[in-house]
C-alpha positions as a Markdown table, in Angstrom:
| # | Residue | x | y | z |
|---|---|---|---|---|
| 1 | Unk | -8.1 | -7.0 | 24.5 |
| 2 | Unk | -11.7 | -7.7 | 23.9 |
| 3 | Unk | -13.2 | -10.6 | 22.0 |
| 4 | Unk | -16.8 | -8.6 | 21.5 |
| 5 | Unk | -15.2 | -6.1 | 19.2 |
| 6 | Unk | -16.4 | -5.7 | 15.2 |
| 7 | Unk | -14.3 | -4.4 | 12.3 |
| 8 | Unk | -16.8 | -1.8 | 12.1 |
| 9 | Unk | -16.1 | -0.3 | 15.5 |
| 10 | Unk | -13.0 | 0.6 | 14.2 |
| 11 | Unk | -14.7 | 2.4 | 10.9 |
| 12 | Unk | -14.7 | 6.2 | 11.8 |
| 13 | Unk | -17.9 | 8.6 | 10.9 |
| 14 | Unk | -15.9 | 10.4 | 8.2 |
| 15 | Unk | -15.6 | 9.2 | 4.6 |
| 16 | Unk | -12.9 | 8.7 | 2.7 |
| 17 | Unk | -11.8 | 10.7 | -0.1 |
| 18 | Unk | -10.2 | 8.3 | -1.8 |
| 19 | Unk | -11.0 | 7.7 | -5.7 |
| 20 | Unk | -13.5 | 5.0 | -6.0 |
| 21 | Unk | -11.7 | 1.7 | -6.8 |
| 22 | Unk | -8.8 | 2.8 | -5.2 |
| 23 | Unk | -6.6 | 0.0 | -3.7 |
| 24 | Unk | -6.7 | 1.3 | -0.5 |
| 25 | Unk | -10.2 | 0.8 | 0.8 |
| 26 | Unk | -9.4 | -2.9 | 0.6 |
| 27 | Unk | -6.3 | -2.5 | 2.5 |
| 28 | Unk | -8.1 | -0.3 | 5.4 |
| 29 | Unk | -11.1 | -2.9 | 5.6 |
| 30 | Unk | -8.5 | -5.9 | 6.1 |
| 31 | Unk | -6.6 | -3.9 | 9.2 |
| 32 | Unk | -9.7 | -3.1 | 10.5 |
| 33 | Unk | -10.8 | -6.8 | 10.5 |
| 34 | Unk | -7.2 | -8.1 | 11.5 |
| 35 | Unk | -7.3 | -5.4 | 14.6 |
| 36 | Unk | -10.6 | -6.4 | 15.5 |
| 37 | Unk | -9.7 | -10.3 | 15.1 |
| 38 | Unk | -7.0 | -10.4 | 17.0 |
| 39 | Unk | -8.8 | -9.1 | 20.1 |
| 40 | Unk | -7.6 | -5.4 | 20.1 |
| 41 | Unk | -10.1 | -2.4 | 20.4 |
| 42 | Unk | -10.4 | 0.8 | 19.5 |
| 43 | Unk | -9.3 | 2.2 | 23.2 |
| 44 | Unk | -6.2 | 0.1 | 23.1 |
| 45 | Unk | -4.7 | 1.0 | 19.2 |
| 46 | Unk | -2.8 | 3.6 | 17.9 |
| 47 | Unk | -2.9 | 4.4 | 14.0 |
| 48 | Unk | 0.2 | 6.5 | 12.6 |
| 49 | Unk | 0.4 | 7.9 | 9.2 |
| 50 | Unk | 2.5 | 9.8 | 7.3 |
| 51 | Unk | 1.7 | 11.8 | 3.8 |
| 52 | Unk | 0.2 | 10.4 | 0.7 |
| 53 | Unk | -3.1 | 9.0 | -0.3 |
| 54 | Unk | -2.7 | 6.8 | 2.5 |
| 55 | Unk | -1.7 | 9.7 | 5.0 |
| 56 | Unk | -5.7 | 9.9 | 6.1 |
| 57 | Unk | -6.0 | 6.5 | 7.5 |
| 58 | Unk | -6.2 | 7.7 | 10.8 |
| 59 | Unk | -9.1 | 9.8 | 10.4 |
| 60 | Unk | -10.9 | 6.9 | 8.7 |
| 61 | Unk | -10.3 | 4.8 | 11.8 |
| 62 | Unk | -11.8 | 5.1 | 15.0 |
| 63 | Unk | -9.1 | 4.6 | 17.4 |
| 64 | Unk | -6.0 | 6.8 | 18.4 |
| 65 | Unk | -4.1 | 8.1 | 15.5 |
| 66 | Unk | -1.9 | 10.8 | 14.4 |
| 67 | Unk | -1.1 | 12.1 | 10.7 |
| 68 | Unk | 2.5 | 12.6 | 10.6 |
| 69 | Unk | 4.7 | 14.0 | 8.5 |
| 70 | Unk | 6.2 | 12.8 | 5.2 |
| 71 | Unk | 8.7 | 10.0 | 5.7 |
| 72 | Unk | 8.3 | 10.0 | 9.5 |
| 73 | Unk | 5.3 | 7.5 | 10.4 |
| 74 | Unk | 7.8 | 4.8 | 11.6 |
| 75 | Unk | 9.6 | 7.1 | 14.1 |
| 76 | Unk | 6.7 | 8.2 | 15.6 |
| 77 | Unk | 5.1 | 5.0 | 16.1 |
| 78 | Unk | 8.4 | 3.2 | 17.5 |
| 79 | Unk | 8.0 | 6.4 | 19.9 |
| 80 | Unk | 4.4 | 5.5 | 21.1 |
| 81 | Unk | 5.0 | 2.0 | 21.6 |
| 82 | Unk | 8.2 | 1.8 | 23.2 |
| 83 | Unk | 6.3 | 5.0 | 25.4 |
| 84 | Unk | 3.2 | 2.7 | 26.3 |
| 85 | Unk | 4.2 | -1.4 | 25.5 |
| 86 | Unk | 0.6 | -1.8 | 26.4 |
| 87 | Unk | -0.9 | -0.2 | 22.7 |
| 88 | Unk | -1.7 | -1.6 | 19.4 |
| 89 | Unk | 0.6 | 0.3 | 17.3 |
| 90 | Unk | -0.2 | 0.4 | 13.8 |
| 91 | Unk | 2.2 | 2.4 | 11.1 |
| 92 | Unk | 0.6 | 2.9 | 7.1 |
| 93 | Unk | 2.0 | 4.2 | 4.3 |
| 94 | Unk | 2.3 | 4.5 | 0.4 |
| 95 | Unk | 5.8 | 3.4 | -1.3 |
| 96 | Unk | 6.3 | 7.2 | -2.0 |
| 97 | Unk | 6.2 | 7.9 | 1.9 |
| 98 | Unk | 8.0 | 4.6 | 3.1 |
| 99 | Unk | 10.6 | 4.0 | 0.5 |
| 100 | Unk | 11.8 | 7.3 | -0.4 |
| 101 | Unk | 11.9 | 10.0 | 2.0 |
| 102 | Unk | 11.3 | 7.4 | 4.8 |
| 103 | Unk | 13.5 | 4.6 | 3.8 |
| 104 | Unk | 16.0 | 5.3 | 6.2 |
| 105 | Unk | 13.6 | 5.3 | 8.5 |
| 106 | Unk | 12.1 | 2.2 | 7.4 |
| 107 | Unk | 15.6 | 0.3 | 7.8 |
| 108 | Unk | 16.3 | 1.1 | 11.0 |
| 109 | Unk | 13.0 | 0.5 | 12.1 |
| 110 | Unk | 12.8 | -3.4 | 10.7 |
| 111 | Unk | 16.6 | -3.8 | 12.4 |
| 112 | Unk | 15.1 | -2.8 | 15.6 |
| 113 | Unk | 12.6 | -5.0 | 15.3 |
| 114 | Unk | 10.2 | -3.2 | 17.7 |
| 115 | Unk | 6.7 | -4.7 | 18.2 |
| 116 | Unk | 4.5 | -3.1 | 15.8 |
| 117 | Unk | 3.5 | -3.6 | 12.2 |
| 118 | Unk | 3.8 | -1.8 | 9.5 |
| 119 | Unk | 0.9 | -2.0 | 6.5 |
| 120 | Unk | 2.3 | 0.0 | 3.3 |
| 121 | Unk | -0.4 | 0.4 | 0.2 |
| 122 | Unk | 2.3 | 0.0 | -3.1 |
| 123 | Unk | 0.5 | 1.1 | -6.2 |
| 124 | Unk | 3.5 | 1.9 | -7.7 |
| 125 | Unk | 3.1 | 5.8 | -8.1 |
| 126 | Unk | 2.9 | 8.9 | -6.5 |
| 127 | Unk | -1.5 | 9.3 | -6.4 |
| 128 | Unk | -1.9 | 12.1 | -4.4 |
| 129 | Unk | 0.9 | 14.6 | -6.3 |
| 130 | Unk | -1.3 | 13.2 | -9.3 |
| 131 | Unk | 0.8 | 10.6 | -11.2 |
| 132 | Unk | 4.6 | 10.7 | -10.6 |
| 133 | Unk | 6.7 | 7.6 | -10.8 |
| 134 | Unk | 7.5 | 6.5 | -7.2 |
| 135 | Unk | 10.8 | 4.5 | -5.8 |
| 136 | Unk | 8.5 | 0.9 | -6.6 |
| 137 | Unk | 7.9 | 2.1 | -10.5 |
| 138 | Unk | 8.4 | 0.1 | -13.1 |
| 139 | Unk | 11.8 | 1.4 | -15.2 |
| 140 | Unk | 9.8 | 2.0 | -18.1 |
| 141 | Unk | 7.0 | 3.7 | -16.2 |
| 142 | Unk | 5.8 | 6.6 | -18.4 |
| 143 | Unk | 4.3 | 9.7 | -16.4 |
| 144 | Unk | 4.3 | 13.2 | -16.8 |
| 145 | Unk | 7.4 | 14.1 | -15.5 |
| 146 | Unk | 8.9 | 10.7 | -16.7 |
| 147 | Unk | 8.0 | 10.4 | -20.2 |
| 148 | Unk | 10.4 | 7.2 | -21.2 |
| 149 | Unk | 10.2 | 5.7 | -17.9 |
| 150 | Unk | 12.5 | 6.5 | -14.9 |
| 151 | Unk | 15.2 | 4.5 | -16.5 |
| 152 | Unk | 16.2 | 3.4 | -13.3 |
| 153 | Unk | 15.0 | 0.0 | -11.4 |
| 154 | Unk | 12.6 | 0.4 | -8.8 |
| 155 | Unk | 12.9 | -0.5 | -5.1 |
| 156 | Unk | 12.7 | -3.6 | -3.5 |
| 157 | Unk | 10.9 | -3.1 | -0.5 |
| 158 | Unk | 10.9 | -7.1 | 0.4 |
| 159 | Unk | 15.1 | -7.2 | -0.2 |
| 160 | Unk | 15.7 | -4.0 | 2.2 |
| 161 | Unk | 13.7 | -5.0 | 4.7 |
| 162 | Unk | 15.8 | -9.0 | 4.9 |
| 163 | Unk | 19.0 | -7.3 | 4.5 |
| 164 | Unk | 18.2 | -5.5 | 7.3 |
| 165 | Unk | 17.4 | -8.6 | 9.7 |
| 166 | Unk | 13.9 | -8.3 | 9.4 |
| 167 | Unk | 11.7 | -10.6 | 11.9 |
| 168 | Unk | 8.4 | -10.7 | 9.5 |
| 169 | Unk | 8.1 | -10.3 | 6.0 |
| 170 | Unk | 5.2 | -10.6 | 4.0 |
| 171 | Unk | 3.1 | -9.3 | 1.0 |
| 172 | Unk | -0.7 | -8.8 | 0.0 |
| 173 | Unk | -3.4 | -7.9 | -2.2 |
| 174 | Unk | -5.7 | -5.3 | -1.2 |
| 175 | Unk | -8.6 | -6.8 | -3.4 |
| 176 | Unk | -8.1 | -10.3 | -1.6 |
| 177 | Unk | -9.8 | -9.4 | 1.4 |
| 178 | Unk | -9.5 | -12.9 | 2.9 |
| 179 | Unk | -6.0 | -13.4 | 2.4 |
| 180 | Unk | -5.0 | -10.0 | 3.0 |
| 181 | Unk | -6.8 | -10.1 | 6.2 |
| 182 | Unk | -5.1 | -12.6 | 7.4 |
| 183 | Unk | -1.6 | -11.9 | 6.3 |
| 184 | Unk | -2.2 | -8.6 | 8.4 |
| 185 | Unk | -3.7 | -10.6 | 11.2 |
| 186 | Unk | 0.1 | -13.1 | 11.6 |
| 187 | Unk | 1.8 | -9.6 | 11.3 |
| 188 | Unk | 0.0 | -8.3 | 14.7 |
| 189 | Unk | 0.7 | -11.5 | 16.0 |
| 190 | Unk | 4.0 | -11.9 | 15.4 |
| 191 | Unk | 7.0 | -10.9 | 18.2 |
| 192 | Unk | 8.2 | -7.9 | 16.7 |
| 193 | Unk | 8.2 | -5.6 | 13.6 |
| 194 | Unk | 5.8 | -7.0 | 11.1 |
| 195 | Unk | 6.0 | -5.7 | 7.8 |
| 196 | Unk | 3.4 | -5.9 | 5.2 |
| 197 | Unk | 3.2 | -4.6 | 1.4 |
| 198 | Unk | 0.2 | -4.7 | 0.2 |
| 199 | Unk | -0.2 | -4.5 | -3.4 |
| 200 | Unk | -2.9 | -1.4 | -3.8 |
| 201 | Unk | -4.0 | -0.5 | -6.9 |
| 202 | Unk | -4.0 | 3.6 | -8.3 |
| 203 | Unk | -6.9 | 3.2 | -10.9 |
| 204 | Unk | -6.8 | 6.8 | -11.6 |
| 205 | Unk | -3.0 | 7.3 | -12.2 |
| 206 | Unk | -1.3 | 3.8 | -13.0 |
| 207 | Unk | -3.2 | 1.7 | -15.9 |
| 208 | Unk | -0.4 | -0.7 | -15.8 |
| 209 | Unk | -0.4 | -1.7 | -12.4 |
| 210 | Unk | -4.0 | -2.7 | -12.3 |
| 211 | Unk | -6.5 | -5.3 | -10.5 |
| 212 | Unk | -6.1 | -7.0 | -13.6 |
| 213 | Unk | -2.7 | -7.6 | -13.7 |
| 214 | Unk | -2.0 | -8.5 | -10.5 |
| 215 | Unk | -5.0 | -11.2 | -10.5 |
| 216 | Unk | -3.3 | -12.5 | -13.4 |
| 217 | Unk | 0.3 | -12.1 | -11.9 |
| 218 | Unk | -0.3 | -13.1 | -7.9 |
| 219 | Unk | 1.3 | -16.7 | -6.9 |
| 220 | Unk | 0.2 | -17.1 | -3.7 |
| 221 | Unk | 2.9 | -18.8 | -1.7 |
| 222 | Unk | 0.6 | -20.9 | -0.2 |
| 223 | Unk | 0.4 | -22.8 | -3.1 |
| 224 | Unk | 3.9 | -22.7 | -3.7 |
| 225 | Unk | 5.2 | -24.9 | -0.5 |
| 226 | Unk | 7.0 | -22.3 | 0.6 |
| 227 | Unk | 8.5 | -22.9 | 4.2 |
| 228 | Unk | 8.3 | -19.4 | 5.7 |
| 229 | Unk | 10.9 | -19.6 | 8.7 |
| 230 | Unk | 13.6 | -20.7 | 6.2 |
| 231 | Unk | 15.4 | -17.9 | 5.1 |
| 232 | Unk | 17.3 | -18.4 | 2.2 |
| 233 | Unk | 14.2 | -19.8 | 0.6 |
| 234 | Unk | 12.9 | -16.1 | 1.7 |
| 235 | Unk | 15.9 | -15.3 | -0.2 |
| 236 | Unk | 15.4 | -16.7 | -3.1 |
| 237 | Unk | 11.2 | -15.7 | -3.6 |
| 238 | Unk | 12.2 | -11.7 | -2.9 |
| 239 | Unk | 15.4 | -11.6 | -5.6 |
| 240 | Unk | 13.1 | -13.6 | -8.4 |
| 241 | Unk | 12.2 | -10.5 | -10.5 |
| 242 | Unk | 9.4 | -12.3 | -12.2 |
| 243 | Unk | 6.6 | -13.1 | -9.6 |
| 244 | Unk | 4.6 | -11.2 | -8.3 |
| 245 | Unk | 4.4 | -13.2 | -4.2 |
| 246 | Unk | 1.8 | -13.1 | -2.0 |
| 247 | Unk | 2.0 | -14.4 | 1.5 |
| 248 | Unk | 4.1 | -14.7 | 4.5 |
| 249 | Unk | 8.0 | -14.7 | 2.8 |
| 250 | Unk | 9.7 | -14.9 | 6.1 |
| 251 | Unk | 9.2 | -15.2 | 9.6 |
| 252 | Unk | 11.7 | -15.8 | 12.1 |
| 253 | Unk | 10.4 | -18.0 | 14.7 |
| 254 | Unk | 12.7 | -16.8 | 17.4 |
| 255 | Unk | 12.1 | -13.6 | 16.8 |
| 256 | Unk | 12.7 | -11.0 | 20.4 |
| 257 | Unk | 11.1 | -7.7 | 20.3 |
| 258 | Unk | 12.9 | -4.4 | 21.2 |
| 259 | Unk | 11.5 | -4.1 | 24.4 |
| 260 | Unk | 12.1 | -7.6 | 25.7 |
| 261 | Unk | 16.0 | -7.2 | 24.9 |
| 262 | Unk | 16.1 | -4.0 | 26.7 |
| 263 | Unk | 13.8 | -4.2 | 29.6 |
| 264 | Unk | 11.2 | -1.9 | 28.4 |
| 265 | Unk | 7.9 | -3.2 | 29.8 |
| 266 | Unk | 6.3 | -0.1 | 31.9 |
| 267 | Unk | 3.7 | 2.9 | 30.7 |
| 268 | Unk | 6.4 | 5.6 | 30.4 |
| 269 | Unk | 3.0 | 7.7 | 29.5 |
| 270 | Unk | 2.3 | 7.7 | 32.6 |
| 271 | Unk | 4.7 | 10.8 | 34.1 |
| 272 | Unk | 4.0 | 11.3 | 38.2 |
| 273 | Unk | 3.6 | 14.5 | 39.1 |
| 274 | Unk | 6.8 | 16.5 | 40.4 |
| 275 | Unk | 10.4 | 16.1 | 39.2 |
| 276 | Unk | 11.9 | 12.9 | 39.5 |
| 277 | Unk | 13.7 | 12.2 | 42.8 |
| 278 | Unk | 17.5 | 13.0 | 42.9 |
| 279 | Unk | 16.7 | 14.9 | 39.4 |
| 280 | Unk | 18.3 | 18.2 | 40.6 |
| 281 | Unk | 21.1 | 16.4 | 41.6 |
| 282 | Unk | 22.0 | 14.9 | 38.8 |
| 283 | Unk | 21.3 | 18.7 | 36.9 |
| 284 | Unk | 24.2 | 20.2 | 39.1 |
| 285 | Unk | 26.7 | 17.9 | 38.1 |
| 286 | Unk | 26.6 | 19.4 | 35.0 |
| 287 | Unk | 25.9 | 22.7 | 36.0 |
């Protein structure tokens, strides 16, 4: 941990590809300052990514990262921290990548509530397929391959992740760098898995879903009262189909990380050389 550390040590020399405007520069930008704010480094954070428009994050970051496969970010960063306890570990995604091919995925990593967080940019679409509906579309979405809407109702992210004992729940807006920022920030801080969505908007495939409407939409729960560490008033926010929330929705206070209920505190990176002793007995006993 290092308090001399800038958000722009953690910028990469590569430049993004994104469209310009798209939701997830703003997104990226807040991490980086959240990383870099809560004392981490570049030496000491691992980036994990999956497929997408947002599967590139790690080459736009200078820090460790890998570019995963679709769907399969989470497992892979569960795998690195519960490997080296000692990392930042840092999972992105789109809702295409998190909530449909990798919603199982996402559920089982929010019930084991393993100390990472988890930043997913939601614009409501499939961008980088150019323009399908995606699991968080509206149900009257119209795209090319769904021409009168999907007809089905979209995903609630927020709802699957409480159901499934989430420890840190919360919801942003990639154009509100301050607040977004530090949403991201409590979710690094927090004991366990903190998950963020972070409302990102597609302005070359979704004109519904824009920076307009969600400036116009956003309550900030700040605003609202809203006690955090009470969960049936989480509840209540993520089933009200009519808000659009940002802000920390729930947090359990008494939250206890993976590796704290099962012992798992030592750099299992590190691998001596030479086989373990009494390995090749154990291997006879089965052999």
């Amino acid at each position: 941990m290092s308090s001399d550390v800038r958000f722009t040590d953690f910028k990469s020399d590569k430049q993004p590809t994104w469209c310009p405007g798209c939701g997830d520069f703003g997104t990226m930008n807040g991490m980086m300052k959240a990383l870099a704010e809560t004392g981490n480094d570049p030496d000491n954070t691992f980036i994990c990514a999956g497929i997408g428009c947002s599967g590139k994050i790690g080459t736009y970051m200078h820090s460790y990262a890998l570019h995963g496969v679709h769907g399969r970010a989470l497992p892979v960063g569960t795998g690195v921290k519960l490997a080296n306890p000692n990392l930042e570990v840092m999972v992105a995604g789109g809702d295409g990548d998190g909530y449909s091919i990798g919603a199982g995925h996402f559920i089982h990593a929010v019930r084991r509530n393993v100390d990472m967080t988890y930043v997913v940019m939601d614009n409501r679409i499939y961008g980088l397929t150019k323009g399908q509906a995606s699991p968080t579309s509206r149900e009257d979405f119209e795209t090319s391959t769904t021409p009168e809407g999907p007809k089905q109702p979209p995903v609630n992210p927020l709802a699957l992740s409480l159901a499934a004992g989430g420890t840190f729940i919360a919801q942003s807006f990639s154009s509100d760098s301050q607040r977004h920022t530090e949403i991201v920030k409590e979710a690094i801080e927090h004991d366990g898995f903190g998950f963020v969505n972070v409302y990102s908007p597609c302005v070359t495939f979704n004109d519904v879903d824009t920076y307009d409407y969600f400036r116009d939409s956003i309550v900030d729960l700040d605003d609202e009262d809203h006690e955090p560490n009470d969960r049936e008033a989480a509840k209540e926010k993520i089933l009200e189909g009519d808000k659009e929330y940002q802000g920390v929705i729930y947090k359990d206070e008494n939250s206890v990380p993976y590796s704290d209920l099962h012992g798992i505190g030592s750099n299992m990176s590190e691998i001596p050389d030479g086989a373990p002793e009494d390995a090749m007995d154990l291997v006879r006993e089965f052999y």
